[in-house]
C-alpha positions in Angstrom: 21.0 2.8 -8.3 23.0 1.8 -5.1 20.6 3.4 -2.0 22.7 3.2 1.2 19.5 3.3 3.1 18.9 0.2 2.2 21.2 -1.1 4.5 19.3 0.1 7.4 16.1 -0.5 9.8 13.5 2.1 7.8 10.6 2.7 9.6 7.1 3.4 8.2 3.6 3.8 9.6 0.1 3.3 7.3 -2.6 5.0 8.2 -5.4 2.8 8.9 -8.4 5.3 9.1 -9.0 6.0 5.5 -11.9 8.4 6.3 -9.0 11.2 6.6 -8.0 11.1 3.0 -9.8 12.6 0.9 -8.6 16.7 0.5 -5.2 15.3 1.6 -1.8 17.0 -1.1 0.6 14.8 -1.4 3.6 15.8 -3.9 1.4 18.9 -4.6 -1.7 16.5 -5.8 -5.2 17.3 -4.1 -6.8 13.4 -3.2 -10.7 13.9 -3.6 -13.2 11.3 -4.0 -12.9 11.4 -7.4 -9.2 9.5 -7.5 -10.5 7.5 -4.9 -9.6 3.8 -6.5 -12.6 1.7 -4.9 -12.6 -1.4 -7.4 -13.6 -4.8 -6.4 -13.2 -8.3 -8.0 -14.4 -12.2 -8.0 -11.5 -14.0 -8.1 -12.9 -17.3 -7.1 -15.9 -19.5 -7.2 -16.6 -22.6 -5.1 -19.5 -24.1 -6.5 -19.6 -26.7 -4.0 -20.6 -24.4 -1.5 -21.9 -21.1 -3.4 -19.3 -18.5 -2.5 -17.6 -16.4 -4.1 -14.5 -14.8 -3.3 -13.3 -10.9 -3.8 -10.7 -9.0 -3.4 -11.2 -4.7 -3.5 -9.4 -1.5 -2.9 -10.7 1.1 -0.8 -9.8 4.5 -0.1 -6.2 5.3 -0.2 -3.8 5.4 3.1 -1.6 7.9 3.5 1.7 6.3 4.4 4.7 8.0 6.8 8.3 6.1 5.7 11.2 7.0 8.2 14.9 6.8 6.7 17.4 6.8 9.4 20.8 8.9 9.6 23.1 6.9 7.6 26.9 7.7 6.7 27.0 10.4 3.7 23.3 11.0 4.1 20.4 12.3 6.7 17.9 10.7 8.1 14.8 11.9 6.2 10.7 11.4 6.4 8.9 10.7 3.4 5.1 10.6 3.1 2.9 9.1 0.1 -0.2 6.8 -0.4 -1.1 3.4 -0.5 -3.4 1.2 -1.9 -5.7 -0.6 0.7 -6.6 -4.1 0.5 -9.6 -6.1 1.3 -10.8 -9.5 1.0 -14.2 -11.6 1.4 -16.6 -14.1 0.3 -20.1 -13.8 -0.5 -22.6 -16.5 -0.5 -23.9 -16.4 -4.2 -23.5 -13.0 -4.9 -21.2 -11.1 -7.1 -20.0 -7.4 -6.8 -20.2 -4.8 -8.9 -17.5 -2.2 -8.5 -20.8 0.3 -8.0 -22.1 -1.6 -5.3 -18.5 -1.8 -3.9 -18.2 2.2 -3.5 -22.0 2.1 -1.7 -20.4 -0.3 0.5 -17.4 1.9 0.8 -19.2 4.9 1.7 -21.1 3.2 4.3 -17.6 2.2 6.2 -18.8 -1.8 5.6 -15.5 -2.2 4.0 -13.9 -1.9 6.8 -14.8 -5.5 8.4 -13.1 -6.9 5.5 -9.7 -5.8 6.1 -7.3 -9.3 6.8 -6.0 -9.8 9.9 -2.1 -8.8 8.0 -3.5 -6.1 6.9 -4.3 -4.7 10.4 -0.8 -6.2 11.5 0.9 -2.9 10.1 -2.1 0.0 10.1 -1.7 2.7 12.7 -3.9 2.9 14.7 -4.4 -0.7 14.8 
């Protein structure tokens, strides 16, 4: 499919305070805490100095995109959600996904957001 948008700036903003999603409808869908995907994974061992490195989802972001006017069609504003991404290391310990959603729930997940991550999350 040929998507003149394409062709054009589109704008979008994240939302970077994931505290707000849960009860939010999107497409007619109810987010609760249930469908909240908070998984976390090793991906990495250094042996030589006892980390270990993960990389999780949190709660979801809702997500604003802004198509601009375009010949033949309208500007439009669509809304949605998106995965969030986080990344650390842990001296000689290795996550569960259950002690990932404890750490969730206590908003320590938030420190672990990369620094391109918080590049495009509004507010920053």
């Amino acid at each position: 499919m040929n998507c003149p948008c394409l062709q054009y700036p589109v704008h979008f903003l994240v939302g970077g305070d994931d505290s707000g999603t849960e009860g939010l409808v999107v497409n007619d869908i109810a987010v609760g805490a249930e469908e909240q995907p908070c998984l976390v994974a090793d991906v990495f061992t250094d042996s030589l100095y006892g980390t270990v490195r993960h990389v999780a989802t949190a709660p979801l972001y809702p997500i604003l995109v802004i198509w601009p006017d375009v010949p033949d069609n309208p500007g439009m504003v669509s809304t949605g959600l998106v995965m969030s991404y986080h990344e650390f290391a842990l001296t000689d310990i290795r996550l569960t996904d259950k002690q990932w959603q404890r750490w969730v729930r206590r908003g320590k997940h938030q420190q672990y957001r990369p620094p391109f991550v918080r590049s495009f999350l509004w507010p920053p």
